[in-house]
KEKE-3310 file (N, C-alpha, C; in steps of 0.2 Angstrom, whole numbers, plus 5000, padded with zeros to 4 digits):
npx = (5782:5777:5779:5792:5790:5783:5793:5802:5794:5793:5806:5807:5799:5803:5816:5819:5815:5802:5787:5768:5760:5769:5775:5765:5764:5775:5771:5761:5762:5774:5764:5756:5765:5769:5758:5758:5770:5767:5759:5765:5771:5782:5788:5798:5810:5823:5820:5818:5817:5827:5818:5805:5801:5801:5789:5780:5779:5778:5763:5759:5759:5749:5737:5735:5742:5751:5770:5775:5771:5775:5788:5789:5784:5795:5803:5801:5802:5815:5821:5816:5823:5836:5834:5833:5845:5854:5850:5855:5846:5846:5855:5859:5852:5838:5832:5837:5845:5833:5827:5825:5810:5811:5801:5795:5796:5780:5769:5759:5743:5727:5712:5697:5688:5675:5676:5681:5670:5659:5665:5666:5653:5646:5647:5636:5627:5619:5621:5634:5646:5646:5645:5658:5667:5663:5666:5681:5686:5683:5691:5700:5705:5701:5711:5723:5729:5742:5738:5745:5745:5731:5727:5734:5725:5722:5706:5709:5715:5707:5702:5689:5684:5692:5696:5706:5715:5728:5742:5754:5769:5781:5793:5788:5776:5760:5749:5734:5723:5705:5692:5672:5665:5671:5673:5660:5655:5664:5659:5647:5651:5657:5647:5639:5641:5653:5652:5643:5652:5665:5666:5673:5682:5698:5708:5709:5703:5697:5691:5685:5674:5676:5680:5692:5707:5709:5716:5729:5724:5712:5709:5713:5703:5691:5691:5692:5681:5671:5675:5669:5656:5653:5656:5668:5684:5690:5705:5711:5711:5718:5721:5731:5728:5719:5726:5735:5726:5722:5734:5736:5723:5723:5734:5729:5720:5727:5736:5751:5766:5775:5765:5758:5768:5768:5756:5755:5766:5778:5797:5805:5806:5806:5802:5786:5785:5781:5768:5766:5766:5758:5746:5749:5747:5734:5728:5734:5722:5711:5710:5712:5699:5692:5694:5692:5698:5706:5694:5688:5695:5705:5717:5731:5740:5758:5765:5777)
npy = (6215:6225:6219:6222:6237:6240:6236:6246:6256:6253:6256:6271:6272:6270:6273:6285:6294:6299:6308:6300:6305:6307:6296:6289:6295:6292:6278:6278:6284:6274:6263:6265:6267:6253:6247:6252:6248:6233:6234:6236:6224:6221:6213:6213:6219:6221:6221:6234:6247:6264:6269:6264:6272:6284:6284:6282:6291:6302:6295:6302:6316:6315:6314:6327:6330:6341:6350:6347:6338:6326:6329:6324:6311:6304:6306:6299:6288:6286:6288:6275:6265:6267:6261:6249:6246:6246:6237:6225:6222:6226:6230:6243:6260:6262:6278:6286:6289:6295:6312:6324:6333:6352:6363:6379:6391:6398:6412:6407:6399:6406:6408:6421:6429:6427:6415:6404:6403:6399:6385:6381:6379:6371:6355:6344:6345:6336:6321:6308:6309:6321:6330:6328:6334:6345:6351:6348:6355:6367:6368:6366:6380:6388:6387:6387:6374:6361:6346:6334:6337:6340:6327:6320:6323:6318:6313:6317:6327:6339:6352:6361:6366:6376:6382:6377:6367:6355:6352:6342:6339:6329:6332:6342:6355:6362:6375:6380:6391:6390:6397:6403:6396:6389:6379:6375:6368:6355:6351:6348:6335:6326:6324:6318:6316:6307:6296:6289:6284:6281:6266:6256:6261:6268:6282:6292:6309:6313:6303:6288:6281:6269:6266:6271:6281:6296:6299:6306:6306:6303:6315:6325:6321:6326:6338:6344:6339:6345:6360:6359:6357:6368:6377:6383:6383:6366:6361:6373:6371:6366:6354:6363:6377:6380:6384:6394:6403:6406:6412:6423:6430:6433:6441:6452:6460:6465:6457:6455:6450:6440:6434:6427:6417:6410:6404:6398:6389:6390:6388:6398:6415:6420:6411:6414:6427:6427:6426:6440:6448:6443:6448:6463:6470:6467:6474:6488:6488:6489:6500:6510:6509:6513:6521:6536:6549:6545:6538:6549:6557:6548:6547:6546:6558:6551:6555:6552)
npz = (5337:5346:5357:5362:5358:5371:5381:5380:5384:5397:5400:5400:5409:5421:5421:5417:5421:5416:5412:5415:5403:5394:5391:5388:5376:5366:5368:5361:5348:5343:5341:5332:5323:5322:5317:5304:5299:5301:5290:5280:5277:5288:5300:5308:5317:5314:5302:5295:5288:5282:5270:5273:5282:5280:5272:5280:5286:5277:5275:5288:5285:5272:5280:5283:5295:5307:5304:5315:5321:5313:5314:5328:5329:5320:5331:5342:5334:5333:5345:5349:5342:5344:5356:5354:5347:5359:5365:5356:5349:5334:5324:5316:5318:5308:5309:5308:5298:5291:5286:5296:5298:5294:5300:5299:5312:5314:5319:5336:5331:5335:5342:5341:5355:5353:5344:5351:5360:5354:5351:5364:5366:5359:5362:5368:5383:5386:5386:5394:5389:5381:5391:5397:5387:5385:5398:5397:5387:5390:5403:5396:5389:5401:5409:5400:5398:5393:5379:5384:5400:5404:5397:5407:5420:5435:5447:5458:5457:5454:5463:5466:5478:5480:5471:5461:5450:5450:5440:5436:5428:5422:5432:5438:5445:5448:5451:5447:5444:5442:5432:5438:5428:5424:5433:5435:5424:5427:5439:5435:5427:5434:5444:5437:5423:5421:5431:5423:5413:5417:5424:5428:5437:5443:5440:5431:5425:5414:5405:5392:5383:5386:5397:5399:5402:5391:5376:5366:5354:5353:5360:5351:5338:5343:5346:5332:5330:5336:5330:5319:5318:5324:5314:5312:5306:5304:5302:5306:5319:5333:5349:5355:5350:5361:5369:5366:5366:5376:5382:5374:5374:5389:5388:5379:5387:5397:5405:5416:5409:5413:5425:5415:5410:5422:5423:5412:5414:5407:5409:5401:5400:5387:5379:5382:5376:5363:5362:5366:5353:5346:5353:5354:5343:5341:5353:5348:5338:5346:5351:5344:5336:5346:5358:5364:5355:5348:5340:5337:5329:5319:5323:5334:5342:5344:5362:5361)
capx = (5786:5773:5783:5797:5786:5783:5797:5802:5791:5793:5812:5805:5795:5806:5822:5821:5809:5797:5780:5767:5758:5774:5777:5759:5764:5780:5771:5754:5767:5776:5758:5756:5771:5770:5752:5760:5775:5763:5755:5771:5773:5787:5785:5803:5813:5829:5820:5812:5823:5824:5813:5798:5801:5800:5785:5777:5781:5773:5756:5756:5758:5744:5732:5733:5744:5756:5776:5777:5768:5779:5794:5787:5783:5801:5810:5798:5805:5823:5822:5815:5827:5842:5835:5834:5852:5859:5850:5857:5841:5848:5864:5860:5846:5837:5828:5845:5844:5825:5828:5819:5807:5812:5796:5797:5794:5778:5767:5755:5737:5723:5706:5695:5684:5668:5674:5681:5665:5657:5669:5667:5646:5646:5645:5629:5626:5614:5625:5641:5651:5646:5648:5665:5668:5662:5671:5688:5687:5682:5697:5710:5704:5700:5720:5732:5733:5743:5737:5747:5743:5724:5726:5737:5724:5717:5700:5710:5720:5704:5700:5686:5681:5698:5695:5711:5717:5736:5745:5761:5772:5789:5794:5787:5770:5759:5744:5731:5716:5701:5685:5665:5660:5673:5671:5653:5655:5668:5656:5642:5653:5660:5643:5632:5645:5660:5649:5642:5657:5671:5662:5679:5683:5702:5710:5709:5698:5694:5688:5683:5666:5676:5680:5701:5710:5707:5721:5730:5723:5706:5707:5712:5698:5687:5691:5692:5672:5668:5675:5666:5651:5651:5656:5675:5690:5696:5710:5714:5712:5720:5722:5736:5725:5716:5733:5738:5721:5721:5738:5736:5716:5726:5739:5726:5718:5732:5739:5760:5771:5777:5760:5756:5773:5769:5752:5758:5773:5786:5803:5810:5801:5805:5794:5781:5785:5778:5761:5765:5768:5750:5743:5749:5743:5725:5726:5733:5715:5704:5712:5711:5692:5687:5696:5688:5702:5707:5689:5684:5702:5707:5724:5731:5748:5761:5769:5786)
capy = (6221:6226:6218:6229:6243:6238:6235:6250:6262:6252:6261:6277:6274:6267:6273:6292:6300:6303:6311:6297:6303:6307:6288:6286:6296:6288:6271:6279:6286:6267:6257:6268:6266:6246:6246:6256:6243:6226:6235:6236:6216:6220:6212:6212:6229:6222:6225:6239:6250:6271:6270:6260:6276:6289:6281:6284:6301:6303:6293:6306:6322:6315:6314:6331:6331:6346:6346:6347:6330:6322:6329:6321:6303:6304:6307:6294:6282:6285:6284:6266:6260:6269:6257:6242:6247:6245:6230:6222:6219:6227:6234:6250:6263:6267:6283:6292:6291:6298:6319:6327:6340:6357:6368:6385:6390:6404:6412:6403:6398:6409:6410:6426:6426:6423:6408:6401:6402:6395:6380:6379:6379:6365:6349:6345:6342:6331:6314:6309:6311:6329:6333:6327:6336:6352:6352:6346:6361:6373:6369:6370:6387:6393:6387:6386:6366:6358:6343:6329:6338:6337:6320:6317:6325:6313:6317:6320:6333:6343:6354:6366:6371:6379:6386:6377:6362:6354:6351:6339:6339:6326:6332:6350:6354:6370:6378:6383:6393:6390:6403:6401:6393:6381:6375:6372:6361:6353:6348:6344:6330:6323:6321:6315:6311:6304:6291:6283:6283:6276:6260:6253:6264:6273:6289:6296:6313:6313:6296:6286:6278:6263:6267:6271:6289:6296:6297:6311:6304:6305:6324:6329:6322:6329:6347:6343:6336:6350:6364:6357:6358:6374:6382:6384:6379:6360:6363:6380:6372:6358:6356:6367:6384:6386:6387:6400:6408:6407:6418:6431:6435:6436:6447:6459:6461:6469:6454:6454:6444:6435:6433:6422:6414:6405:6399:6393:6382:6390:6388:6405:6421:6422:6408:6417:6433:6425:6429:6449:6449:6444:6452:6470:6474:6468:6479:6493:6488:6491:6506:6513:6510:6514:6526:6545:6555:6540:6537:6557:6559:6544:6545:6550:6557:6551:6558:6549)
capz = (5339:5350:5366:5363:5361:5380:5387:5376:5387:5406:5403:5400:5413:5426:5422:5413:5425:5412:5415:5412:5402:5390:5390:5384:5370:5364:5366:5355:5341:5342:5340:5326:5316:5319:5313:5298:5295:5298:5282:5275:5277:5290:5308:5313:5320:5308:5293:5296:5282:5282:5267:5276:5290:5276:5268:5287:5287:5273:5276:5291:5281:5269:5286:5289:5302:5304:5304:5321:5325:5310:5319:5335:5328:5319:5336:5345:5329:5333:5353:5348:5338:5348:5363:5351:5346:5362:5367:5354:5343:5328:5324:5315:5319:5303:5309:5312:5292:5289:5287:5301:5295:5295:5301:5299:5318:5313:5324:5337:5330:5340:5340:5346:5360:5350:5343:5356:5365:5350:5353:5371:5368:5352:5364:5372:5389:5387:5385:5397:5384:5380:5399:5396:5382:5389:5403:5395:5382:5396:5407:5392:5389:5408:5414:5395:5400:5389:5382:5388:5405:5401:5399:5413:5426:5438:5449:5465:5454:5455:5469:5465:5483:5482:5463:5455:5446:5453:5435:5437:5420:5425:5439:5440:5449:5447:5452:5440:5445:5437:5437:5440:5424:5421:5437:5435:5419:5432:5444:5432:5424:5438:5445:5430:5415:5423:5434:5418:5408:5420:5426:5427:5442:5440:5445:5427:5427:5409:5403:5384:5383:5389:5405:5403:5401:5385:5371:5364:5348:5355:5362:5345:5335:5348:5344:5325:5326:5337:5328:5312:5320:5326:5309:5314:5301:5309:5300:5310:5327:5337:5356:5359:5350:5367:5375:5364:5363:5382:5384:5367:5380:5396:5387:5378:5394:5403:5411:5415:5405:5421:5425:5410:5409:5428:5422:5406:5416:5406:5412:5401:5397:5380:5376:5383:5372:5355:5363:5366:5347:5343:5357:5353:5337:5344:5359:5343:5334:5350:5354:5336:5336:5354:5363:5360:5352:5339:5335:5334:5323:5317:5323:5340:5340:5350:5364:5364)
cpx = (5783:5776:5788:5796:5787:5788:5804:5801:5791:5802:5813:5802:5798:5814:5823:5816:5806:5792:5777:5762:5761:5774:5772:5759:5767:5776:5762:5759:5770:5770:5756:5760:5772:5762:5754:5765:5772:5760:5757:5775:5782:5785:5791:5806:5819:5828:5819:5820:5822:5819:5806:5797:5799:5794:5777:5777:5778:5765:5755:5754:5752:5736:5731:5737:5750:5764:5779:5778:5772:5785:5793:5787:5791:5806:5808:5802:5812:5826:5820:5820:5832:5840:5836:5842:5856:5857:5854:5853:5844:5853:5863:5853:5844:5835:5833:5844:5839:5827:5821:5815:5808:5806:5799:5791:5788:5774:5760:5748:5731:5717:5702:5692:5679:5670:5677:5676:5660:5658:5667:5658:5643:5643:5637:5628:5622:5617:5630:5644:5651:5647:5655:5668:5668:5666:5679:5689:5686:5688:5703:5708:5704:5707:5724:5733:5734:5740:5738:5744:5737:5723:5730:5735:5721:5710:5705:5717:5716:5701:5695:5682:5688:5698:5701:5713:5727:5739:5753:5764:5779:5789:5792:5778:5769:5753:5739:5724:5711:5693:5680:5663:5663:5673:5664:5652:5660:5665:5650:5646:5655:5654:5637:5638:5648:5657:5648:5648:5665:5668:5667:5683:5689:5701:5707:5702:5695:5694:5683:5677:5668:5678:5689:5700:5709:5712:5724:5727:5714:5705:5706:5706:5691:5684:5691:5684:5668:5666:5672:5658:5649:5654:5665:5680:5692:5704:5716:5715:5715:5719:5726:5732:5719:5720:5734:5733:5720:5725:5735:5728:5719:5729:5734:5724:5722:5736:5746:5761:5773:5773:5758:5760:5769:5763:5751:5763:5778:5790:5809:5802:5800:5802:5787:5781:5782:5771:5762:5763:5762:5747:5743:5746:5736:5725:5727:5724:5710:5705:5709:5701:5689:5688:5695:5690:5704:5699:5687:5689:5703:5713:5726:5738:5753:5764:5775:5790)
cpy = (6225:6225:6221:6234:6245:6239:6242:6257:6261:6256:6266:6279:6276:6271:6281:6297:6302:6304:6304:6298:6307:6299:6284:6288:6294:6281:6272:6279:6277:6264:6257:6265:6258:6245:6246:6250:6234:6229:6234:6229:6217:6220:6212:6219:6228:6223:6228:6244:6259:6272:6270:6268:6285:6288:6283:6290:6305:6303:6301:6313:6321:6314:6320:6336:6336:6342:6342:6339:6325:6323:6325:6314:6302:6304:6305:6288:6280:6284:6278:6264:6261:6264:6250:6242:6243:6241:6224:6218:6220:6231:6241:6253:6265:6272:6288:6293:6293:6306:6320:6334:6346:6362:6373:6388:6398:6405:6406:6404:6401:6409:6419:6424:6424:6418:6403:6399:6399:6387:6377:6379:6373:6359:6351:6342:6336:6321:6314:6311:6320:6331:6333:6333:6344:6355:6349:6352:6365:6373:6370:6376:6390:6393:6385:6379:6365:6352:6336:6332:6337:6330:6316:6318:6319:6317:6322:6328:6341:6346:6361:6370:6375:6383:6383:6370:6361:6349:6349:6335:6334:6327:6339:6350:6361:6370:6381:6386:6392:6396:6399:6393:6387:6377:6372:6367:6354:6348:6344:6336:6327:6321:6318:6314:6306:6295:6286:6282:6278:6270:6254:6253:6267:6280:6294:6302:6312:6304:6296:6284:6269:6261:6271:6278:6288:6300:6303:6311:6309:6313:6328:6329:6324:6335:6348:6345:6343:6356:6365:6359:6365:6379:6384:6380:6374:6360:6365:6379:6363:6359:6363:6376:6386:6388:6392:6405:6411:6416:6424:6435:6438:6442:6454:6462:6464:6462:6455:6449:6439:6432:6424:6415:6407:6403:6394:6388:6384:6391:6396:6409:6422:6417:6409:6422:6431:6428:6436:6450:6448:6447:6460:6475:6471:6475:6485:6494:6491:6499:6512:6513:6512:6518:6533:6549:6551:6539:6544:6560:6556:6543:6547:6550:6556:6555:6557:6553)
cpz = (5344:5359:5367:5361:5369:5383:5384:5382:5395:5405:5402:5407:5420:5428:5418:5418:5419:5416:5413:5406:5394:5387:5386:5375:5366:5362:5360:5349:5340:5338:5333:5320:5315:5318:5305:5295:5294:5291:5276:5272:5281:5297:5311:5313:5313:5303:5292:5291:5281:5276:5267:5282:5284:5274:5275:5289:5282:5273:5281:5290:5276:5274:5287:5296:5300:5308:5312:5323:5320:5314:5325:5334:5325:5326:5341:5341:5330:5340:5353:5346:5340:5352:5360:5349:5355:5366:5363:5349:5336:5326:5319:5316:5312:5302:5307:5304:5288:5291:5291:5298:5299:5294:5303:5308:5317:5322:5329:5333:5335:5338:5344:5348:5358:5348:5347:5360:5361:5350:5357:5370:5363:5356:5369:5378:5392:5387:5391:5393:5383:5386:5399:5393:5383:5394:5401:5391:5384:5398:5401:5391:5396:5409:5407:5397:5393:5385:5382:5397:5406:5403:5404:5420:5429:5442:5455:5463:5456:5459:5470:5469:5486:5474:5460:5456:5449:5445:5437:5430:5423:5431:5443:5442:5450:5450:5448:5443:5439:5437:5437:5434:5422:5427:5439:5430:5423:5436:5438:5430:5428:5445:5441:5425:5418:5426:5429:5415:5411:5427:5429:5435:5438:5442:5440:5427:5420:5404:5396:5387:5385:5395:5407:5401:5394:5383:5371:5357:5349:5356:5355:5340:5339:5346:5337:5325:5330:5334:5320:5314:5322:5320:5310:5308:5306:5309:5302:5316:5328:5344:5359:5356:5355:5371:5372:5364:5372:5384:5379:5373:5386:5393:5384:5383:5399:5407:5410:5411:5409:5422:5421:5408:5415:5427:5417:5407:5412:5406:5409:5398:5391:5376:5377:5379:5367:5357:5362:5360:5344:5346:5356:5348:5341:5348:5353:5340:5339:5351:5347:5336:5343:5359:5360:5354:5346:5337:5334:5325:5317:5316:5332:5341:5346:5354:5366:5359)
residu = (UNK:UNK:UNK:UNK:UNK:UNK:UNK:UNK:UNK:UNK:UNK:UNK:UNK:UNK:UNK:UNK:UNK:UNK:UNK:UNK:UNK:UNK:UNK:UNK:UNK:UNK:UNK:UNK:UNK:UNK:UNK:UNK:UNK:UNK:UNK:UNK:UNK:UNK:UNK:UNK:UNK:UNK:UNK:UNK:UNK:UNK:UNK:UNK:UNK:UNK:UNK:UNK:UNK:UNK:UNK:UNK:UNK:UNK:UNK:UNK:UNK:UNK:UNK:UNK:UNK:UNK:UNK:UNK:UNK:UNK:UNK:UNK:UNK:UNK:UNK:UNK:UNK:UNK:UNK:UNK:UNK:UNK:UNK:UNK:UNK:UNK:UNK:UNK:UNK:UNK:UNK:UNK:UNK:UNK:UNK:UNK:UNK:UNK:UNK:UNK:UNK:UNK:UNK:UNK:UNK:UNK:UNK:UNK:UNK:UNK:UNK:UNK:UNK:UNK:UNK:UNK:UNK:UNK:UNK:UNK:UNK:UNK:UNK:UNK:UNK:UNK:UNK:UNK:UNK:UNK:UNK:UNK:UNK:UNK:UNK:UNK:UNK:UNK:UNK:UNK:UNK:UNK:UNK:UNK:UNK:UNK:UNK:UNK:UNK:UNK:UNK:UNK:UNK:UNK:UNK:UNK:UNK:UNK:UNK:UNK:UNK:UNK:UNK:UNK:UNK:UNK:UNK:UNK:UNK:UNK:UNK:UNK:UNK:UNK:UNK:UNK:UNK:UNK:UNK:UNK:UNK:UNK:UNK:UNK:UNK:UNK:UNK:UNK:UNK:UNK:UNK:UNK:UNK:UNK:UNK:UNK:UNK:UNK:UNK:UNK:UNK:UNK:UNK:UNK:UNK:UNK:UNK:UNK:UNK:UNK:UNK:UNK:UNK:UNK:UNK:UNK:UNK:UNK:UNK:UNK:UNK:UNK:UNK:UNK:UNK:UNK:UNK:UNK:UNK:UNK:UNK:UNK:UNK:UNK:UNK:UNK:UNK:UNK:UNK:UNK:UNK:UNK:UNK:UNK:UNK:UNK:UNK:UNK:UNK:UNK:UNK:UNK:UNK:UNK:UNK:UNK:UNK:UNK:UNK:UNK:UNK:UNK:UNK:UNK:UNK:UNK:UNK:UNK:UNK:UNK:UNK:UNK:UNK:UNK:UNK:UNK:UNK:UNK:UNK:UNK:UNK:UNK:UNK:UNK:UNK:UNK:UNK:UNK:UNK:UNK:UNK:UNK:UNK:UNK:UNK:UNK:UNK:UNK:UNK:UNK:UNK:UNK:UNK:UNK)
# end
């Protein structure tokens, strides 16, 4: 099932303008579920039954994994079988029949600054891999990268006698500054990690211990082992809580809404609005503790 995986992901590649390192995820989620179905004693697409896809959906909810990432592999499961449909491999799609999880849409997951910087201090510089790591955990926090983008950067992406990083999502293309210190993790790895570890050659910026781009699979258990280490709930954190923890800092700090939106790449504002909403009450808490008149009072009345 594995060759139509393949040829699966060359018409994503070829023929949808996907990003590639979208294509990469469709065909991880794929490799996945046909691990899952050889276990099940099923090697052909036609027998593959909504049961055996429900039973997958389950194993990933017993991993751990939140609804999101199940909704994800479900509707990687049903664009496969939709393309086997109208090859003519198999006449009904069973995925269309597996209920899509229904996640309640709450707020983003954030860390404060301490322990983000607890996070970002965990790996050790002393290995390539830790240089890596350092610098990978650094740049999603200094620039909100996503991380499929993360993992889609290449070296020539990085231009740090310019201070920013050039983030290309599909067909869209941004500019990320980056500041001092994530750019010094930047340069150390990319003169002392990188060399050892991509012995292969390749464009990819951030690289495995075997020389290729490193996973979506891989970044997560990364931040898992780290946040373990440094005394942090793994649980609490995945890739995407230094994006969020990125914007909620920007926003307590006075940046614009606008602002945040254009470094975050996103196309409407009112996706960027869910940050305000945690950011506000913070900025209420510092003000309540720190400003003359609320702390001499304990209250400061309005003037509207």
């Amino acid at each position: 099932m594995m060759e139509l995986v393949r040829a699966f992901a060359d018409e994503l590649a070829s023929g949808r303008g996907r990003s590639e390192a979208t294509v990469r995820g469709y065909a991880g989620d794929l490799a996945d579920l046909v691990r899952f179905l050889a276990g099940q004693g099923v090697e052909r697409p036609e027998d593959v039954r909504p049961h055996h896809l429900s039973l997958y959906m389950h194993r990933i909810r017993g991993d751990g994994r939140s609804e999101a990432t199940v909704s994800r592999r479900l509707a990687s499961a049903r664009a496969f079988f939709a393309f086997l449909q109208r090859r003519g491999v198999i006449a009904d799609n069973p995925a269309v029949r597996v209920e899509r999880p229904r996640a309640a849409r709450g707020k983003p997951r954030t860390l404060d600054a301490a322990s983000v910087e607890r996070l970002l201090a965990a790996p050790s510089p002393r290995t390539p891999a830790g240089l890596r790591d350092r610098a990978m955990l650094d740049l999603m926090y200094a620039s909100g990268l996503k991380a499929s983008e993360l993992i889609a950067l290449d070296v020539g992406d990085v231009r740090l006698d310019l201070s920013f990083v050039r983030c290309a999502s599909g067909k869209k293309e941004r500019l990320v500054p980056v500041d001092a210190v994530c750019a010094r993790k930047l340069r150390d790895y990319l003169s002392e990690g990188r060399p050892r570890l991509a012995r292969k050659g390749g464009e990819a910026l951030f690289v495995n211990r075997a020389g290729g781009r490193i996973t979506r699979q891989s970044l997560w258990k990364t931040i898992k082992k780290y946040a373990a280490e440094c005394g942090l709930d793994p649980a609490a954190i995945a890739p995407q809580t230094l994006r969020h923890s990125f914007a909620v800092h920007l926003l307590e700090r006075g940046a614009d809404l606008r602002a945040v939106q254009d470094l975050l790449g996103h196309a409407h504002l009112s996706t960027t609005q869910i940050y305000a909403s945690i950011a506000r009450p913070r900025a209420r808490d510092v003000f309540d503790r720190l400003h003359p008149r609320a702390a001499a009072t304990g209250e400061y009345e309005s003037m509207e």
